[in-house]
C-alpha positions as CSV (number, residue, x, y, z in Angstrom):
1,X,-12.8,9.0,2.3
2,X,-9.0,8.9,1.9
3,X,-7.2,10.0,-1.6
4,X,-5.0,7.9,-3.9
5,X,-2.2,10.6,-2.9
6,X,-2.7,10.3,0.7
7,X,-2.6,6.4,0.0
8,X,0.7,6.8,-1.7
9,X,2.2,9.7,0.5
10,X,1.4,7.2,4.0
11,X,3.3,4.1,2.3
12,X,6.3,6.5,1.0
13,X,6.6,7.2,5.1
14,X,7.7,3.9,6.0
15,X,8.6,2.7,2.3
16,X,10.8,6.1,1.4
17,X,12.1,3.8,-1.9
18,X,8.4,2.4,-3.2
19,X,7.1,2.8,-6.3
20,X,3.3,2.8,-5.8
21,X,0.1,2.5,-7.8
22,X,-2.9,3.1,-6.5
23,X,-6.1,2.4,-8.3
24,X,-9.9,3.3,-6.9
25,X,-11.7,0.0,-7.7
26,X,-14.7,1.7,-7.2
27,X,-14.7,5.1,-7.6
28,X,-16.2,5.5,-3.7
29,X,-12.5,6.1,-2.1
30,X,-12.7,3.1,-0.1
31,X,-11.5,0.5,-2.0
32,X,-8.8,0.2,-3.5
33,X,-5.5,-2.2,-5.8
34,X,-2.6,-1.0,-4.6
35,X,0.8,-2.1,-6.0
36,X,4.1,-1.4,-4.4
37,X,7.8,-2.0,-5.4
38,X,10.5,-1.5,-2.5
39,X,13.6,-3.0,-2.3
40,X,12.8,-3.4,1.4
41,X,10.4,-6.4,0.6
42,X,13.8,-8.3,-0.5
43,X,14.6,-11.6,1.6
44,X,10.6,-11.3,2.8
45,X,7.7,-13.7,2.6
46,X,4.8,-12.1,1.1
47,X,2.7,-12.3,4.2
48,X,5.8,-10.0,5.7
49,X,5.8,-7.5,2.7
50,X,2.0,-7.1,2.9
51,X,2.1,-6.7,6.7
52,X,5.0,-3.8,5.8
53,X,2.1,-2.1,3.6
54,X,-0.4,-2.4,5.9
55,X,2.0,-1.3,9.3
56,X,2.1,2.1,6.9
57,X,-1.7,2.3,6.1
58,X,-2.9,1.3,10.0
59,X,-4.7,4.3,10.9
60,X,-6.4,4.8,7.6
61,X,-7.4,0.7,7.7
62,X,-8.5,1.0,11.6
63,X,-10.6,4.3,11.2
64,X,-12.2,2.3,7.7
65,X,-11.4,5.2,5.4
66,X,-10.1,2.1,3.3
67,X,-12.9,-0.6,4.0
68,X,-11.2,-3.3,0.9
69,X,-7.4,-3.2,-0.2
70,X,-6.1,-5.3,-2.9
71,X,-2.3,-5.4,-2.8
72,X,0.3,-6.7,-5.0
73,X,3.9,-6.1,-3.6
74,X,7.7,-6.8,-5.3
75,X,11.0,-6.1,-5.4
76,X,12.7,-4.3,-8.1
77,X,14.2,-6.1,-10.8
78,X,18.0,-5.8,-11.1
């Protein structure tokens, strides 16, 4: 079972600017809506912005401590 912090402290690794949300879906630990705003997502697809989020959250996906993610990415707003 992974924690909403650890969720949010593995994305802040590779996304240091992020503002993150995570929300347990389930109350298990293992699924999980997580919403993230970088500024690093600008000039990406969303495919490439979710594949950003999940680069970060690799080990915890491949080891199924998170066995469903919902995620909604977007850039800040000026």
């Amino acid at each position: 079972m992974i924690s909403p912090q650890q969720i949010e402290e593995m994305i802040k690794a590779e996304l240091p600017d992020a503002q993150i949300q995570v929300q347990d879906l389930t109350g298990g630990g293992d699924h999980y809506q997580v919403t993230v705003v970088s500024s690093q997502f600008a000039d990406k697809g969303l495919v490439q912005q979710h594949q950003l989020v999940y680069g970060a959250l690799r080990q915890a996906m491949s080891t199924e401590a998170i066995h469903a993610l919902a995620l909604k990415t977007f850039t800040p707003e000026a």
